[in-house]
C-alpha positions in Angstrom: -30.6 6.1 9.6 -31.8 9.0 7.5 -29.6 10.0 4.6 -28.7 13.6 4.3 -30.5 15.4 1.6 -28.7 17.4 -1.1 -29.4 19.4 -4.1 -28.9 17.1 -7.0 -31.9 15.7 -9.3 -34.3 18.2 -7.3 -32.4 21.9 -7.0 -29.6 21.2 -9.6 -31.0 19.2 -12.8 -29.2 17.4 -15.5 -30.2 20.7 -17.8 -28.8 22.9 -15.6 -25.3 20.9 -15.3 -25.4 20.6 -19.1 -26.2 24.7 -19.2 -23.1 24.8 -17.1 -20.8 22.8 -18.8 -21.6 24.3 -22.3 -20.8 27.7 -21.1 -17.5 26.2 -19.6 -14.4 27.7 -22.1 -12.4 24.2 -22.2 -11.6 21.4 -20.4 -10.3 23.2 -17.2 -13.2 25.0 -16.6 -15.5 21.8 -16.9 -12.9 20.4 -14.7 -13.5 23.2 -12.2 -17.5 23.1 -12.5 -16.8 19.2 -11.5 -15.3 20.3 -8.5 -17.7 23.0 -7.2 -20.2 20.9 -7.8 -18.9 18.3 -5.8 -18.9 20.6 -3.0 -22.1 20.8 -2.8 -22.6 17.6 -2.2 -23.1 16.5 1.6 -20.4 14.1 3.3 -21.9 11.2 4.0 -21.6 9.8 7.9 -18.9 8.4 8.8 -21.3 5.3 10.1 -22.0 4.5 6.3 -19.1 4.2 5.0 -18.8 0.9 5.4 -16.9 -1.9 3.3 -20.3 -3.4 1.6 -21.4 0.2 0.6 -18.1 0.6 -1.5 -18.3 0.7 -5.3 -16.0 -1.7 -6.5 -13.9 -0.9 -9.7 -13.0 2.6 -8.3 -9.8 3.7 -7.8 -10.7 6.2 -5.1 -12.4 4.7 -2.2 -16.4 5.6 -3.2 -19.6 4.7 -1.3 -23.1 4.5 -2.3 -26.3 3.9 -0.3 -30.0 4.5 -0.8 -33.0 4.4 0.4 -36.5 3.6 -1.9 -39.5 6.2 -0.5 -43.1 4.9 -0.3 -44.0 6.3 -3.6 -40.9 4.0 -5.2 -38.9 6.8 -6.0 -35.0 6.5 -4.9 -33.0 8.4 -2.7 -28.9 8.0 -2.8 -26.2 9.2 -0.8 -23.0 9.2 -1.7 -19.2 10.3 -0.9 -15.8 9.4 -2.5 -12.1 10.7 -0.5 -11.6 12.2 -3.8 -12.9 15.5 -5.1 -13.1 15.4 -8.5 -15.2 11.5 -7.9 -16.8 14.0 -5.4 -17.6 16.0 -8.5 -18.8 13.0 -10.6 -21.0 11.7 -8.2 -22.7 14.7 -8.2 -23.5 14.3 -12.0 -24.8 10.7 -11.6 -27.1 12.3 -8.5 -28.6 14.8 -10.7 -29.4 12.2 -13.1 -31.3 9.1 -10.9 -32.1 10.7 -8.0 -36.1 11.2 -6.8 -36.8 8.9 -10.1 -38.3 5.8 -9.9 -36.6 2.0 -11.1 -38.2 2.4 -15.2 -37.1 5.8 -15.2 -33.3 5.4 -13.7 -33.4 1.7 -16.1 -34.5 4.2 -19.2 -32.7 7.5 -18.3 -29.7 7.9 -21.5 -26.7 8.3 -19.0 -24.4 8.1 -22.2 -26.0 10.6 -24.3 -26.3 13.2 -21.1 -22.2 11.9 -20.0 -21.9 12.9 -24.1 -23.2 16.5 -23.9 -21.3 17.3 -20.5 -18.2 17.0 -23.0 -16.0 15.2 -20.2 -15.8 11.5 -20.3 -12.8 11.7 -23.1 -11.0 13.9 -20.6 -11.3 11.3 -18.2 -8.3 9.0 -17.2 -9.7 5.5 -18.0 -9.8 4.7 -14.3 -11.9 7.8 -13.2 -14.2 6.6 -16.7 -14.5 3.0 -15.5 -15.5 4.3 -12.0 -18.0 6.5 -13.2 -19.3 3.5 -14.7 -19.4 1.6 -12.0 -21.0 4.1 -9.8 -23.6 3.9 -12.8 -23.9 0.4 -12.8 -24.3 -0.2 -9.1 -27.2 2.4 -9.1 -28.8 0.4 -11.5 -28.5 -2.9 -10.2 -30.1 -1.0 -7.2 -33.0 0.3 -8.8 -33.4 -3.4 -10.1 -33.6 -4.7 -6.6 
């Protein structure tokens, strides 16, 4: 099955969600850009969202697939039943996806998550599942 394409990593960069997020006055409009963003992103068929493509260690219900391309760059698709994880997926996107396993393994997710300004506005649950979504992209780019 193909995945369906979307705009993060290619369209909208990490630079351009940290341009957005530094213009943002406060938390609730960083909040809001979250949630734009995350409509942007494509829902993912209902025929992948099965139990072993579930990221566990998220309170919302999230699910993460990919797919490596010939030249050994990754492709991911992902969806969550809440927006805002909608939102944050959308960050992690624009981060790994199109790169390659060395350049998702040496990629500073903290330093970029530090400069979007949002992780200590995070409830510890929606920070540990933004880990884990991090994490499990990782172990796939590992193989």
């Amino acid at each position: 099955m193909t995945l369906p394409s979307h705009p993060f990593g290619t369209e909208i960069t990490c630079e351009a969600i940290v341009d957005l997020m530094s213009q943002a006055n406060g938390w609730e409009d960083r909040y809001r850009n979250v949630i734009q963003l995350g409509k942007k992103l494509p829902a993912m068929p209902e025929a992948l969202k099965q139990d072993e493509l579930k990221v566990s260690g998220c309170e919302s219900q999230v699910w993460l697939t990919h797919q490596q391309q010939a030249d050994g760059s990754f492709h991911f698709a992902a969806d969550s039943d809440a927006r805002i994880v909608r939102g944050l997926i959308t960050l992690v996107l624009a981060a790994y996806e199109g790169k390659n396993a060395e350049q998702i393994q040496s990629f500073d997710i903290d330093g970029y998550f530090e400069q979007l300004n949002l992780i200590a506005h995070l409830s510890p649950s929606r920070g540990n599942g933004l880990k884990a979504i991090v994490e499990q992209i990782k172990a796939l780019a590992e193989g």
